[in-house]
C-alpha positions as CSV (number, residue, x, y, z in Angstrom):
1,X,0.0,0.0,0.0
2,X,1.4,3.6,-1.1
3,X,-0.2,6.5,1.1
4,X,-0.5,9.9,-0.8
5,X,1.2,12.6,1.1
6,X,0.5,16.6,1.3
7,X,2.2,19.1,2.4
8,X,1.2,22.4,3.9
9,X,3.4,25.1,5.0
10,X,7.3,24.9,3.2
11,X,9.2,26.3,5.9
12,X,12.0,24.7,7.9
13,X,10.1,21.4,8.4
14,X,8.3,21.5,5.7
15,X,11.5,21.4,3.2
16,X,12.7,19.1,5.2
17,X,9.8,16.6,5.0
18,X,9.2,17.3,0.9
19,X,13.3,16.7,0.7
20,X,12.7,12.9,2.4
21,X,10.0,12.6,0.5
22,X,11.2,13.3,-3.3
23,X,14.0,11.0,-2.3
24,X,11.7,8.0,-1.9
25,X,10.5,6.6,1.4
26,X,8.5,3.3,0.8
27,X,4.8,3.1,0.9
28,X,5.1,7.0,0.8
29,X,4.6,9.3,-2.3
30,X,4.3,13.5,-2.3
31,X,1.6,14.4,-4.5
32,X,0.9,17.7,-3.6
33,X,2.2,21.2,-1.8
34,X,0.6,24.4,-0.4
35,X,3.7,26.2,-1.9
36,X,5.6,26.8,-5.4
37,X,9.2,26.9,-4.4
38,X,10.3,23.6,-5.0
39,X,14.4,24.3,-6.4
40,X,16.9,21.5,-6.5
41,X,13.7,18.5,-6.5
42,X,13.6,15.5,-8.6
43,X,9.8,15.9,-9.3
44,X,7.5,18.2,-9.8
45,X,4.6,18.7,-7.5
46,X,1.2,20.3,-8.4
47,X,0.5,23.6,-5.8
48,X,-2.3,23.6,-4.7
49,X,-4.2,26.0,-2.1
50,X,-4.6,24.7,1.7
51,X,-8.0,23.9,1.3
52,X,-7.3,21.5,-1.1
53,X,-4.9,19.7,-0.4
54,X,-6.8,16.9,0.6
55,X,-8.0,15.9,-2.7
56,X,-4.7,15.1,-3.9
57,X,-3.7,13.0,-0.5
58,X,-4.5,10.3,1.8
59,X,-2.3,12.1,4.4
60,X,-2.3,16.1,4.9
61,X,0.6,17.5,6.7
62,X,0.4,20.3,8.4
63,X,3.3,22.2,9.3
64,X,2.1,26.2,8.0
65,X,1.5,28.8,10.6
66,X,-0.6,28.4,13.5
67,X,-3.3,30.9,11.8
68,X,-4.3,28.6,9.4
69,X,-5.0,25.4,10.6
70,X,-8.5,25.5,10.3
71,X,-8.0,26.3,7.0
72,X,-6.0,23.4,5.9
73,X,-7.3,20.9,8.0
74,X,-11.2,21.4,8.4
75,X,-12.0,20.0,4.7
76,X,-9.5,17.8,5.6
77,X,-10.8,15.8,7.9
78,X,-14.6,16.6,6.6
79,X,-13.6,14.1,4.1
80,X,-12.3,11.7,5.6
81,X,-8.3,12.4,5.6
82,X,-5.3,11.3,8.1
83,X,-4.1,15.1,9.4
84,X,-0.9,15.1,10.7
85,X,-0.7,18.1,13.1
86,X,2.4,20.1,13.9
87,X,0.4,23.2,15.2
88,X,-1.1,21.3,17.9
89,X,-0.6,24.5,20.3
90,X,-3.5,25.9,17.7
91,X,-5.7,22.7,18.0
92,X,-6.1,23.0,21.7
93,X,-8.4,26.3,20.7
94,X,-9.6,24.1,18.0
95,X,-11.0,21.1,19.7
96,X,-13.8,20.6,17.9
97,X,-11.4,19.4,14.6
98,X,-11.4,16.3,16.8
99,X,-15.5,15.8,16.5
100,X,-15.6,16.6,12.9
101,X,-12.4,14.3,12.5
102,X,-14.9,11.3,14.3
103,X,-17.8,12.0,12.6
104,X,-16.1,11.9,8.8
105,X,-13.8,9.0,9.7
106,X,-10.9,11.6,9.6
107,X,-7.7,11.5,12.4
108,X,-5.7,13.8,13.5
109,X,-2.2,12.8,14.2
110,X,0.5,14.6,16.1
111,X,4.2,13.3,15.8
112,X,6.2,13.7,19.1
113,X,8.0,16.5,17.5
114,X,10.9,18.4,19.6
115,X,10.0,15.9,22.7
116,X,10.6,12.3,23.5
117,X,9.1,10.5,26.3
118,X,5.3,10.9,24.9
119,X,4.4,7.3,24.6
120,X,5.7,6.7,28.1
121,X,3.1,9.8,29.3
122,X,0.4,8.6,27.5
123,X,1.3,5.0,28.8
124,X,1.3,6.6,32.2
125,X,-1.9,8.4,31.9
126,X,-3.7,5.2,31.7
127,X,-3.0,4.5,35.2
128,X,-3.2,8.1,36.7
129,X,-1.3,11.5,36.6
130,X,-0.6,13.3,39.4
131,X,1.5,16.2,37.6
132,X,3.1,17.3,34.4
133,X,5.6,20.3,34.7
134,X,8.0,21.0,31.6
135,X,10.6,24.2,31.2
136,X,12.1,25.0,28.5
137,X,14.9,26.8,27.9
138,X,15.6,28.8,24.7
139,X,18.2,31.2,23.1
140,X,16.7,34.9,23.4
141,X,16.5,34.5,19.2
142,X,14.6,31.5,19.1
143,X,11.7,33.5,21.5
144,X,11.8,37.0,20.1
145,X,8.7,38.5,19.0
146,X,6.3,35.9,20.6
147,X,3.0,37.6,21.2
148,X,3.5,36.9,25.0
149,X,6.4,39.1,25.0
150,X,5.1,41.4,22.8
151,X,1.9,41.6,25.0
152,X,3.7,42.3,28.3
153,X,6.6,44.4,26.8
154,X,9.7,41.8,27.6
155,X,13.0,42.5,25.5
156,X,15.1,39.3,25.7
157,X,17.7,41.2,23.0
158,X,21.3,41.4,24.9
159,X,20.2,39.5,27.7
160,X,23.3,38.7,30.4
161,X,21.8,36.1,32.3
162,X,18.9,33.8,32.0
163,X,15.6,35.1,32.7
164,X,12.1,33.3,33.2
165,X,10.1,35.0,30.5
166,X,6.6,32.9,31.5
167,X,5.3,30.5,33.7
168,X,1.2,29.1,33.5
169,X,-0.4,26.5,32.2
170,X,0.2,25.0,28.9
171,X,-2.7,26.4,27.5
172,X,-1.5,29.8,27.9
173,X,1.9,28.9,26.7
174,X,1.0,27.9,23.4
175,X,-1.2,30.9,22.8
176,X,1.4,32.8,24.3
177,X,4.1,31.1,22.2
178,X,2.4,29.6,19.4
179,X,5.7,29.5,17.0
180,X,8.1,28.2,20.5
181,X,6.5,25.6,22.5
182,X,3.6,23.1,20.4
183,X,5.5,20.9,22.7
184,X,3.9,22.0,25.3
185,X,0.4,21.1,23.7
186,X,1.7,17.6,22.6
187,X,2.5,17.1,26.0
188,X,-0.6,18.2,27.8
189,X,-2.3,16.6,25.1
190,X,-0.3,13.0,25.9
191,X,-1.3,13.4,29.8
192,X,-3.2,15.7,32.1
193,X,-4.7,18.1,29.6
194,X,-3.3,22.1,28.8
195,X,-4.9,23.4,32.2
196,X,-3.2,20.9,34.6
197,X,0.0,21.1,32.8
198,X,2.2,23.7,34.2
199,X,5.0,26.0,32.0
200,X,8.0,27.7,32.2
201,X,9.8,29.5,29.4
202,X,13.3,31.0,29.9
203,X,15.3,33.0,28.0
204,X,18.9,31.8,28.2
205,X,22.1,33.5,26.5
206,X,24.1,30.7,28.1
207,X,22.3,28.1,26.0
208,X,22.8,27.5,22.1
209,X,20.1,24.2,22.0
210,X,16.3,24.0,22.6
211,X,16.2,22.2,26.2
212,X,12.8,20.6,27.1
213,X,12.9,19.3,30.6
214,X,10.0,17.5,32.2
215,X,9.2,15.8,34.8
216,X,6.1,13.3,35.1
217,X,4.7,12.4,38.6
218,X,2.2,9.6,38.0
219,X,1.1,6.3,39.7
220,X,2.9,3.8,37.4
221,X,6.2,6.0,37.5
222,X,7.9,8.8,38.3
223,X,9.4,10.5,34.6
224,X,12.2,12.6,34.0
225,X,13.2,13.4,31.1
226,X,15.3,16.2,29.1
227,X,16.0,16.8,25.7
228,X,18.3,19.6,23.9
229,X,17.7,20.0,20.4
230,X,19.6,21.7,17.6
231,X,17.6,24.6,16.0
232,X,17.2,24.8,12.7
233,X,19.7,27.1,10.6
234,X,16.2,28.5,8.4
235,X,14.5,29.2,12.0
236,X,15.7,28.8,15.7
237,X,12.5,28.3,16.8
238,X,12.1,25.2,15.5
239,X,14.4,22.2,16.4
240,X,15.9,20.3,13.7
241,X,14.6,17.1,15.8
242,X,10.8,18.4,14.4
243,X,10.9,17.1,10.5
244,X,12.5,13.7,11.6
245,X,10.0,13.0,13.8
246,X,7.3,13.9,11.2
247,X,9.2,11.3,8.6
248,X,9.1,8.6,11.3
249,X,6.0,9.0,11.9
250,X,4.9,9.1,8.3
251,X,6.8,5.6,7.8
252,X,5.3,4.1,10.8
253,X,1.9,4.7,9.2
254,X,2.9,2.8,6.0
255,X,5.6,0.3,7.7
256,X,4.9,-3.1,8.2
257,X,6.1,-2.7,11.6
258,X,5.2,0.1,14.2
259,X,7.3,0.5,17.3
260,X,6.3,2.1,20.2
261,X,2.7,2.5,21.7
């Protein structure tokens, strides 16, 4: 079985993705694009607006700007479609893509992106969550102009010193953050939901990686984990960790064999 595969939004994961893809991945073939620059590929894609790129695809992609996931995803999954979600800070004000998704025989994926540890969260949640806590540490480029900041008039340019920049719920740090921390949404998502999942965003100098740390107390296990991902050279606020996992997790839905729950 070959899927169909869509892609919306051709920014620093997106490339990435369309790159693997145009290359040849098994059971996986690109077919469409919500984009015309395409330079340096060995075939040639229709373009095609958001809106339609489920016509052209069993599987929609989504990795555009927060803004317009409705957009790309609503006709999506009206008919039926797999939706692969990397805005998922966008879908917790969204939720009701997840009704429309059930009542058209639609899904909405979301790869583990930036973070590992989600299947042992969501493994843990069966059994009960007490708390989910995550900071993140970023360099001041990777968080500057977030709406937060903007909002509440914090400068994180020639910064000496880390400085906590936010702390809440995870709910408030994606709409806060929407460009820095979908991780936060995947997480909150994976366990206790965005308003029992507690934040905090730093702005460090002294760090040139994206850290994730987070800490998991539940009944089955107590989880700590941390990641430090690489930021992209096309855009620090995205982790070069972010396309990978959205090519695993395309092959895992065409592979013969699935590891991991």
């Amino acid at each position: 079985m070959t899927l169909s595969v869509a892609i919306g939004g051709f920014g620093a994961i997106g490339r990435t993705v369309a790159r693997r893809l145009d290359q040849g991945i098994d059971g996986l073939t690109l077919t469409a694009r919500a984009a015309a620059a395409m330079a340096g590929f060995a075939q040639s894609v229709p373009v095609v607006p958001l809106a339609r790129l489920w016509e052209d695809a069993d599987v929609v992609v989504e990795c555009a700007p927060a803004a317009v996931l409705r957009e790309l995803a609503e006709p999506a999954l009206g008919s039926g479609r797999i939706v692969m979600v990397l805005s998922c800070g966008a879908l917790l004000d969204n939720f009701d893509l997840v009704d429309l998704a059930h009542r058209n025989g639609g899904r909405i994926l979301v790869p583990s992106g930036a973070l590992l540890g989600l299947d042992a969260v969501i493994a843990a949640a069966e059994g009960g969550i007490a708390s989910v806590n995550m900071v993140t540490r970023k360099p001041p480029q990777g968080l500057s102009g977030a709406p937060y900041l903007v909002a509440h008039d914090v400068d994180v340019t020639g910064l000496a010193e880390p400085r906590r920049v936010f702390s809440g719920t995870a709910r408030e740090a994606a709409r806060g953050f929407p460009a820095n921390v979908n991780v936060a949404a995947a997480l909150a998502l994976a366990g206790i939901g965005p308003d029992r999942t507690t934040v905090e965003i730093w702005a460090d100098p002294t760090v040139t990686r994206n850290i994730h740390r987070i800490e998991v107390e539940a009944a089955a296990a107590r989880l700590s984990m941390q990641v430090e991902n690489v930021p992209s050279a096309e855009n620090p606020r995205t982790g070069r960790l972010t396309p990978l996992s959205v090519i695993a997790a395309l092959k895992k839905l065409s592979s013969p064999l699935a590891i991991g729950t």
